[in-house]
Biopython code that builds the backbone (N, CA, C, O; Angstrom):
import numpy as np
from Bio.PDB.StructureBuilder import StructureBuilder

atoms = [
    (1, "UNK", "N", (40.658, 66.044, -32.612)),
    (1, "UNK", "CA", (40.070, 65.695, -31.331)),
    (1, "UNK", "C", (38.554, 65.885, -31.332)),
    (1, "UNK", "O", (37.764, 65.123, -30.775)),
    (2, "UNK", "N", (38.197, 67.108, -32.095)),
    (2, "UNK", "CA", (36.802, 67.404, -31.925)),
    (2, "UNK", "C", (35.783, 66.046, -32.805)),
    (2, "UNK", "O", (34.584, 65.853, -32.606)),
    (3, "UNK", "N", (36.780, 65.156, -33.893)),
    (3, "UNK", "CA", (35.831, 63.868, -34.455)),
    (3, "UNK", "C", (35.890, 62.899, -33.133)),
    (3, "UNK", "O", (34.857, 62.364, -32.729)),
    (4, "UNK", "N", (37.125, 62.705, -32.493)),
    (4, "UNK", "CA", (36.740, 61.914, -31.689)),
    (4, "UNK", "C", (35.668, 62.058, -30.134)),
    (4, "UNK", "O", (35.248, 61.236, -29.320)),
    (5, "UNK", "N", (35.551, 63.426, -30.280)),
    (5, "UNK", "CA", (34.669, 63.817, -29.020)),
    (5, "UNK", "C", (33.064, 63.615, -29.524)),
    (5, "UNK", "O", (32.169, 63.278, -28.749)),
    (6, "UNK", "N", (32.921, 63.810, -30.572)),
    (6, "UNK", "CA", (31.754, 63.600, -31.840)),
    (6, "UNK", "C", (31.229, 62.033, -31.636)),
    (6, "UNK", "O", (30.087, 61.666, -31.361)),
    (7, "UNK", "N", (32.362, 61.262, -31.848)),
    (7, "UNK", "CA", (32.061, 59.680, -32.046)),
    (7, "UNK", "C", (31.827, 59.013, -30.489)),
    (7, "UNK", "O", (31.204, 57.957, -30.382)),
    (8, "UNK", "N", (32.458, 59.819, -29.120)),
    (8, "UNK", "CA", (32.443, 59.271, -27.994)),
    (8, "UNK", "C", (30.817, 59.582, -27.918)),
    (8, "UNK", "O", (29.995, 58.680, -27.757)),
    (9, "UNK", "N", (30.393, 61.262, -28.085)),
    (9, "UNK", "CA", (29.150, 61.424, -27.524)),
    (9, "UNK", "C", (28.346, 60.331, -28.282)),
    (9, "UNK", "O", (27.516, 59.696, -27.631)),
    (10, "UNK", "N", (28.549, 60.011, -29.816)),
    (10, "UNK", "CA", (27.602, 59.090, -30.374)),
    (10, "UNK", "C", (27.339, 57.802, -29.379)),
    (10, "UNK", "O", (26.273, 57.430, -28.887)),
    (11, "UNK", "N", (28.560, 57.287, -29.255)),
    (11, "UNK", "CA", (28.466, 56.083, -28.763)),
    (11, "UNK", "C", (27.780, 55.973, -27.511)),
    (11, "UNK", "O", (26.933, 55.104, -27.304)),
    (12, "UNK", "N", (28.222, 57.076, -26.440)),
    (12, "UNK", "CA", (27.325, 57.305, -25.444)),
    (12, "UNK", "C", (25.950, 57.329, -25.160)),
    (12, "UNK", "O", (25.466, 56.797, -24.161)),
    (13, "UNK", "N", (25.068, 58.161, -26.339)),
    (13, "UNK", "CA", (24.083, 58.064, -27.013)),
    (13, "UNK", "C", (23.441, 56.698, -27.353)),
    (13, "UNK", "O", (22.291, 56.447, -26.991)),
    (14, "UNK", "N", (24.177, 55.838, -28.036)),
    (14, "UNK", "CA", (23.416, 54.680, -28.437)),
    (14, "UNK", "C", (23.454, 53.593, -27.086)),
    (14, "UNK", "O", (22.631, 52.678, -27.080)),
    (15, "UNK", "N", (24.199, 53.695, -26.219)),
    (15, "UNK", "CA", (24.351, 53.161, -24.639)),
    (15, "UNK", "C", (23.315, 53.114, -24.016)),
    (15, "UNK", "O", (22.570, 52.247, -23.559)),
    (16, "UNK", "N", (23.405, 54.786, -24.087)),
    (16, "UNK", "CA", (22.121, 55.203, -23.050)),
    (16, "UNK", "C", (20.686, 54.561, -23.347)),
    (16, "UNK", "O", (19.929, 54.510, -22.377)),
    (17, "UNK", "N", (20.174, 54.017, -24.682)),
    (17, "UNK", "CA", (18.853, 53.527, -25.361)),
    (17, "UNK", "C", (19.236, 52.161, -24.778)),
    (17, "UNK", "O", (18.923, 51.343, -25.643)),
    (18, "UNK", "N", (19.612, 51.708, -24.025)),
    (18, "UNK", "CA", (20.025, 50.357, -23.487)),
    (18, "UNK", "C", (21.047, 49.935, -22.377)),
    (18, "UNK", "O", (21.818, 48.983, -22.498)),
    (19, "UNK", "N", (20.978, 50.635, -21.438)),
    (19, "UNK", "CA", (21.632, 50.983, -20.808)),
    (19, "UNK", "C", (21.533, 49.206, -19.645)),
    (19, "UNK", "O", (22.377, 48.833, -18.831)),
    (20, "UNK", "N", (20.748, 48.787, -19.872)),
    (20, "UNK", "CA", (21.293, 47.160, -18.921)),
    (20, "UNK", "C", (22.122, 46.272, -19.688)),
    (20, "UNK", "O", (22.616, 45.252, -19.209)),
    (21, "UNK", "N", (22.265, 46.622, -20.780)),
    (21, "UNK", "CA", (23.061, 45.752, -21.448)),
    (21, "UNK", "C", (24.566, 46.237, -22.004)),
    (21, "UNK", "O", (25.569, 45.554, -22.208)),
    (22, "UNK", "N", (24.265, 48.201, -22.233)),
    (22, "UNK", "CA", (25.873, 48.367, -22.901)),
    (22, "UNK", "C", (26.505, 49.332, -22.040)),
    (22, "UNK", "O", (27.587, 49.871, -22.271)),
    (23, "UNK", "N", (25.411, 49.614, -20.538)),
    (23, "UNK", "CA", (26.476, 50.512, -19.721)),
    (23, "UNK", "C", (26.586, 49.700, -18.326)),
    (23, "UNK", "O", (25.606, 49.094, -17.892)),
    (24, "UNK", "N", (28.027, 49.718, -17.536)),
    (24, "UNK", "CA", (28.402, 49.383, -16.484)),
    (24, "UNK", "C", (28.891, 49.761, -15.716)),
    (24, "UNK", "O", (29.841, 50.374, -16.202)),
    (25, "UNK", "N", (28.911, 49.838, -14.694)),
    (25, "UNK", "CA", (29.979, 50.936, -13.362)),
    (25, "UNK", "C", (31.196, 49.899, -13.442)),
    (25, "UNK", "O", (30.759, 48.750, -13.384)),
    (26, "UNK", "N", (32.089, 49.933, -13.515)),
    (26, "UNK", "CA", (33.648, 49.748, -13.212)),
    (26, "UNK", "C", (33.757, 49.244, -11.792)),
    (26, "UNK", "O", (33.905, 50.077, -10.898)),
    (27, "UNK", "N", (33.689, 47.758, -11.458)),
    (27, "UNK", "CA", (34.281, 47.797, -9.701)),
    (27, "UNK", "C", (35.184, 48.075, -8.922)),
    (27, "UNK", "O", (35.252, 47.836, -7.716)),
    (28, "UNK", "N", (36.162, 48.774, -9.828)),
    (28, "UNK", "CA", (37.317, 49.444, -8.880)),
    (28, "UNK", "C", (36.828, 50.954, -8.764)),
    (28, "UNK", "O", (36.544, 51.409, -7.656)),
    (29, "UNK", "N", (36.750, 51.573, -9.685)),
    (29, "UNK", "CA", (36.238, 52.607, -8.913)),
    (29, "UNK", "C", (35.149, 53.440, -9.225)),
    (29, "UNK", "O", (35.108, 54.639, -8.950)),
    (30, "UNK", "N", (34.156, 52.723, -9.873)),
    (30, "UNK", "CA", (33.272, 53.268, -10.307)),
    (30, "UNK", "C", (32.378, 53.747, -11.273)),
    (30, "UNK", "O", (31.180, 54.030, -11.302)),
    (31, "UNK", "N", (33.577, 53.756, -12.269)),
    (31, "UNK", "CA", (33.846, 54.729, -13.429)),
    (31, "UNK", "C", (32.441, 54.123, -14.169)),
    (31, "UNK", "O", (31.875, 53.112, -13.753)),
    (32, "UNK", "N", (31.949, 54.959, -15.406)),
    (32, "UNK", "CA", (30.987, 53.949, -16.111)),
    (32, "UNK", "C", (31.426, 54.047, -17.242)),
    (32, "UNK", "O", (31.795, 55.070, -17.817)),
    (33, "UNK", "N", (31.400, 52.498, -17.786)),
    (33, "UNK", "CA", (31.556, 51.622, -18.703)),
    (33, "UNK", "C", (30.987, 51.836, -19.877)),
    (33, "UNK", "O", (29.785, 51.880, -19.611)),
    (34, "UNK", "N", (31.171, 52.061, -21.467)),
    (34, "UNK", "CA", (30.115, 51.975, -22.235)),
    (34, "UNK", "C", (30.338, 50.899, -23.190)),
    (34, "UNK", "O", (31.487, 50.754, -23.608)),
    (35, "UNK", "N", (29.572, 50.253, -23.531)),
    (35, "UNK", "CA", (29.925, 48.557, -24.525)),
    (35, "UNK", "C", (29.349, 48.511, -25.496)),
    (35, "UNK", "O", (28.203, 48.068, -25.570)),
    (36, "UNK", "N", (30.355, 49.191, -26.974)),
    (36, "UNK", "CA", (29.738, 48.903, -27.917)),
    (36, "UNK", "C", (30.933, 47.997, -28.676)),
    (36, "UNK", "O", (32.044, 47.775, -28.195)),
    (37, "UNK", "N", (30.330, 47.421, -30.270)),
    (37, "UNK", "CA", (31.110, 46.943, -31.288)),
    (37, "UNK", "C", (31.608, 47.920, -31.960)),
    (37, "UNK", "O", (31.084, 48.733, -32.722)),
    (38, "UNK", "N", (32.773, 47.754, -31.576)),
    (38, "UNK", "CA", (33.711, 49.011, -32.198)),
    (38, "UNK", "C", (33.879, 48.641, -34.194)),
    (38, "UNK", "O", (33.596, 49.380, -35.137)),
    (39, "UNK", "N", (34.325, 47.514, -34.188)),
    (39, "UNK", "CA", (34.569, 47.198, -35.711)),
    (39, "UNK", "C", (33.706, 45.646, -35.720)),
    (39, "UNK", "O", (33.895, 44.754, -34.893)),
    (40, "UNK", "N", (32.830, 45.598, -36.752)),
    (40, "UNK", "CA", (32.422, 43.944, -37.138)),
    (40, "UNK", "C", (32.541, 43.900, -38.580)),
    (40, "UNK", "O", (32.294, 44.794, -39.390)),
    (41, "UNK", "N", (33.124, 42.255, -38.853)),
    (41, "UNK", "CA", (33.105, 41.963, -40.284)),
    (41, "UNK", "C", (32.710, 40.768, -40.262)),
    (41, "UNK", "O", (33.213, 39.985, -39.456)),
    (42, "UNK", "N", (31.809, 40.401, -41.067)),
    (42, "UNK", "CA", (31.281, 39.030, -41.503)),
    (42, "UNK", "C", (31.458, 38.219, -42.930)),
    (42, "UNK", "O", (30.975, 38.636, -43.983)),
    (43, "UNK", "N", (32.059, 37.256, -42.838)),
    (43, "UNK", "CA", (31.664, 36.401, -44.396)),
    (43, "UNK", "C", (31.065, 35.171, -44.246)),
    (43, "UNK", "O", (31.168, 34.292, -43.390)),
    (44, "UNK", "N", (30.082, 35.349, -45.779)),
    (44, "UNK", "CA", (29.445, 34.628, -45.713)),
    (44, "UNK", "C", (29.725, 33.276, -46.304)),
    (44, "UNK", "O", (29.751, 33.445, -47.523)),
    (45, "UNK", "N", (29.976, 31.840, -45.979)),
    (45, "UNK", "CA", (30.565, 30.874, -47.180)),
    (45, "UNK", "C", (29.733, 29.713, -46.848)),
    (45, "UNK", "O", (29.214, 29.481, -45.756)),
    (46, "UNK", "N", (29.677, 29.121, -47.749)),
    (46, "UNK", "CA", (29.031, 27.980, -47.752)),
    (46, "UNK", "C", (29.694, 26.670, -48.163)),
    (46, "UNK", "O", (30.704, 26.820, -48.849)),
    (47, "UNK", "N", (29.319, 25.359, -47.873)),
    (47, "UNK", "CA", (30.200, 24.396, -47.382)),
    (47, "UNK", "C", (28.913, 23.303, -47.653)),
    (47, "UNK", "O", (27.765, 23.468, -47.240)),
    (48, "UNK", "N", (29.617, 21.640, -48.802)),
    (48, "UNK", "CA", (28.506, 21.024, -48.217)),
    (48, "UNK", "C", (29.411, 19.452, -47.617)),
    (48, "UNK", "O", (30.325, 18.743, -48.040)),
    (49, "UNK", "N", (28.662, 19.480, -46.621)),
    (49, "UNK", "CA", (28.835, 18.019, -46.034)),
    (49, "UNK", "C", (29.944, 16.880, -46.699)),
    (49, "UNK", "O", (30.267, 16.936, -47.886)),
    (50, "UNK", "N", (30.328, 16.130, -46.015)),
    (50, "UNK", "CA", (30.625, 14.724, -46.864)),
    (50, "UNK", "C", (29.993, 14.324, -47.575)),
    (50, "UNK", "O", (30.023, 14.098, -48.785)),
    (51, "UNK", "N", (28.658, 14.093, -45.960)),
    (51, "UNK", "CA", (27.779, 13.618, -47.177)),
    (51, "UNK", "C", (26.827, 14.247, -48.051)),
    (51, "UNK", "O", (25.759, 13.667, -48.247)),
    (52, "UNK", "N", (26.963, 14.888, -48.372)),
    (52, "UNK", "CA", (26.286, 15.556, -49.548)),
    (52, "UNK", "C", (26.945, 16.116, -50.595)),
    (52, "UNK", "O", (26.435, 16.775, -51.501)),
    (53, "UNK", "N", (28.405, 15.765, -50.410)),
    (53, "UNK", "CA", (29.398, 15.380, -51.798)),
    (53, "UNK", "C", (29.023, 14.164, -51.722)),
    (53, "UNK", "O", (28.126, 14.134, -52.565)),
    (54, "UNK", "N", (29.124, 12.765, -51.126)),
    (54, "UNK", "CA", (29.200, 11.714, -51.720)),
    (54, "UNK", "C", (27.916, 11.389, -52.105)),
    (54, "UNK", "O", (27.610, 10.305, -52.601)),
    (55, "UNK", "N", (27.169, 12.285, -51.894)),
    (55, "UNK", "CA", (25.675, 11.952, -52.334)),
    (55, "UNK", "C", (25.347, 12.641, -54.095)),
    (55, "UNK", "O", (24.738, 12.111, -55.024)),
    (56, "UNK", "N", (25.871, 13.669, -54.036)),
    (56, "UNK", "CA", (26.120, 13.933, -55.480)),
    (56, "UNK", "C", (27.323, 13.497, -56.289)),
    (56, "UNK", "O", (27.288, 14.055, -57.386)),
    (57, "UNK", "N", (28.469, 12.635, -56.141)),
    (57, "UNK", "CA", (29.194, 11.876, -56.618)),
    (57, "UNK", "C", (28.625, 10.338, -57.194)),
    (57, "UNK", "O", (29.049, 9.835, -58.234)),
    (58, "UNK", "N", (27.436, 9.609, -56.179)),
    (58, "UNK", "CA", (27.178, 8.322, -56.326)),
    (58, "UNK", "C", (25.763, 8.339, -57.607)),
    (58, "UNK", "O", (24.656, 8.758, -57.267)),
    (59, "UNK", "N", (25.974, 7.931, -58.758)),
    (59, "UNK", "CA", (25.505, 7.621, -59.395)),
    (59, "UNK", "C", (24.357, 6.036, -58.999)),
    (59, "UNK", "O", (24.541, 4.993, -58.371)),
    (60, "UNK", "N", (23.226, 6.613, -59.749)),
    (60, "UNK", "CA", (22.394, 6.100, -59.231)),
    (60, "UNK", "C", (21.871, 4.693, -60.300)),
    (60, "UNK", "O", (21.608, 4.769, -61.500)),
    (61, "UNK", "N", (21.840, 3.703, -59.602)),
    (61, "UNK", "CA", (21.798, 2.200, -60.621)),
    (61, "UNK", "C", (20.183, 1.697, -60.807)),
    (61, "UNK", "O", (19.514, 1.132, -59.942)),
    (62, "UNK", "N", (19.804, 2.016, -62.008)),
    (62, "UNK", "CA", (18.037, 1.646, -62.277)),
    (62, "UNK", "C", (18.117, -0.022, -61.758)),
    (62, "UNK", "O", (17.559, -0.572, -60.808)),
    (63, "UNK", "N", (18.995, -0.529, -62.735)),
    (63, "UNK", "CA", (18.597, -1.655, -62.022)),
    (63, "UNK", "C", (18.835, -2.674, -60.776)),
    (63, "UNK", "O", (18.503, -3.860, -60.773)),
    (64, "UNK", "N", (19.443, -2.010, -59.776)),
    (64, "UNK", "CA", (19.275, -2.426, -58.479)),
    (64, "UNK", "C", (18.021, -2.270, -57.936)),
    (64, "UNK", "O", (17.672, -3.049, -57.048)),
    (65, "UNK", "N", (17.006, -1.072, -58.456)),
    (65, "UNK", "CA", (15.634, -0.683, -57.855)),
    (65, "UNK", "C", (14.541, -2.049, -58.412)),
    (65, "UNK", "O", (14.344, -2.517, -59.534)),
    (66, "UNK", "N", (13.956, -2.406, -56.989)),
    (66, "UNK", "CA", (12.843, -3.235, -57.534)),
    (66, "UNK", "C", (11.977, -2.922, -58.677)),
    (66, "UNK", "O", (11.732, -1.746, -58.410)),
    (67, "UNK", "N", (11.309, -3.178, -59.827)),
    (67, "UNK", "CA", (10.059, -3.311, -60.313)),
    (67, "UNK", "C", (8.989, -3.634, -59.783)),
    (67, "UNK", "O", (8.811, -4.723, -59.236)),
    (68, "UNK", "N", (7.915, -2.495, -59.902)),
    (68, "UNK", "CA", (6.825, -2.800, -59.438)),
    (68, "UNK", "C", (5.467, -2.636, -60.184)),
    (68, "UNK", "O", (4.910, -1.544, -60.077)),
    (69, "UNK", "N", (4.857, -3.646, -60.953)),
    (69, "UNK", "CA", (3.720, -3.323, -61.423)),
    (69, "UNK", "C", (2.670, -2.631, -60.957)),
    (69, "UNK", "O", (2.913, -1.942, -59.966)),
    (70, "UNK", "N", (1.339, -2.605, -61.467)),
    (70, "UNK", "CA", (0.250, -1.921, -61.374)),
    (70, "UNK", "C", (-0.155, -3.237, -60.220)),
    (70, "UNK", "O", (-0.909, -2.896, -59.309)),
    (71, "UNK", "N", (0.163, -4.228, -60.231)),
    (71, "UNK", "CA", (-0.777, -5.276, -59.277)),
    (71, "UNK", "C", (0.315, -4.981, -57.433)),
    (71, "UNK", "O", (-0.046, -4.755, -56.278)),
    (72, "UNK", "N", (1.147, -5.091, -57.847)),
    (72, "UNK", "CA", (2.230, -4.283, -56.823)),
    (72, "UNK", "C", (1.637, -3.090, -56.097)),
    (72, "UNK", "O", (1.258, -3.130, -54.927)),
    (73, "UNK", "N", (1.586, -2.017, -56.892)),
    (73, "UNK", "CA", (0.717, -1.192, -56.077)),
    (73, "UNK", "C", (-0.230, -1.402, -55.211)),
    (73, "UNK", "O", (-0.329, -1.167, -54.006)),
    (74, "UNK", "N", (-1.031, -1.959, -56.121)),
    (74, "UNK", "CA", (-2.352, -2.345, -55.394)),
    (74, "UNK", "C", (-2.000, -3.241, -54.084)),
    (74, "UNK", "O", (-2.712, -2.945, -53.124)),
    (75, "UNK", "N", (-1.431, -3.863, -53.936)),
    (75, "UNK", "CA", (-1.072, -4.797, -52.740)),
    (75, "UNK", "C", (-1.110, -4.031, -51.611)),
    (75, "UNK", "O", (-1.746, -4.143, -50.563)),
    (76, "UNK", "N", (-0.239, -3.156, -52.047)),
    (76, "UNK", "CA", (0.739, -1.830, -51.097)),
    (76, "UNK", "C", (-0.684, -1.114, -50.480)),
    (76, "UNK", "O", (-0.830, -1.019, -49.261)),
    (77, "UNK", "N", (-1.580, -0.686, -51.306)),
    (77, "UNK", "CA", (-2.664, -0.175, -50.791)),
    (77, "UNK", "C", (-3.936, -0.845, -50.193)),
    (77, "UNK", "O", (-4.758, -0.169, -49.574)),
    (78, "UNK", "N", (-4.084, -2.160, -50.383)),
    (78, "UNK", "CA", (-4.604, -3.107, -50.017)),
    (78, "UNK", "C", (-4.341, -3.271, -48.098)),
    (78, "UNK", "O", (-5.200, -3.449, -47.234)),
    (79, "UNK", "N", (-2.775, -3.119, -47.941)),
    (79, "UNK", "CA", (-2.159, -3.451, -46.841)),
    (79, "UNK", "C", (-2.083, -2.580, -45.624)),
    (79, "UNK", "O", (-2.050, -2.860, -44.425)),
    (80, "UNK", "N", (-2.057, -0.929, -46.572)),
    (80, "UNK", "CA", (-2.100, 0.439, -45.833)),
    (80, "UNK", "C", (-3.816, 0.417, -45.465)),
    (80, "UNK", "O", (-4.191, 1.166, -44.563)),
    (81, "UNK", "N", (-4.729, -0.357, -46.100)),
    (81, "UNK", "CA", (-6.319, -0.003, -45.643)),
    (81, "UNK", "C", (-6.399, -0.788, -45.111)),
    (81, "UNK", "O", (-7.619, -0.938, -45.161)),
    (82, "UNK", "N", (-5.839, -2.014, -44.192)),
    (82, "UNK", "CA", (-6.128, -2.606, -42.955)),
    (82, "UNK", "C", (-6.439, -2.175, -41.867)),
    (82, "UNK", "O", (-6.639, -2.949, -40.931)),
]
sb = StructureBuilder()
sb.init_structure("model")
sb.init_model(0)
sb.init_chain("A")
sb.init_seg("    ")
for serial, (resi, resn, name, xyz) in enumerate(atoms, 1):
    if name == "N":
        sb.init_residue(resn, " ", resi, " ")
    sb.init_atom(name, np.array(xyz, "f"), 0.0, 1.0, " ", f" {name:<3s}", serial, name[0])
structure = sb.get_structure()
């Protein structure tokens, strides 16, 4: 009994440093409330998209991509300095 009287005062303790958020009066009769996380567990996992499996599945085809020479370029920049 005396660990659990140990762990109530703790908890009471960390309440009180915040008391608008983890203590409350009880509307039936009063009583006050203390609100902590008794147990938390987290995992962490990671996951990717559809699409970003089918984006690393799709092999990529050189020659569907246009060719573009050195005079190509120049066009391109010709068009952006208008």
């Amino acid at each position: 009994h005396s660990q659990r009287r140990g762990r109530i005062a703790g908890v009471k303790k960390v309440c009180e440093q915040s008391p608008d958020t983890h203590i409350r009066s009880n509307r039936y009769d009063g009583v006050l409330e203390y609100w902590v996380i008794v147990k938390e567990a987290a995992e962490h996992t990671e996951s990717l998209t559809q699409e970003e499996i089918h984006r690393q599945k799709k092999k990529v085809d050189d020659s569907a991509m246009p060719k573009m020479d050195q005079a190509g370029f120049q066009k391109l920049e010709d068009q952006k300095r208008r």
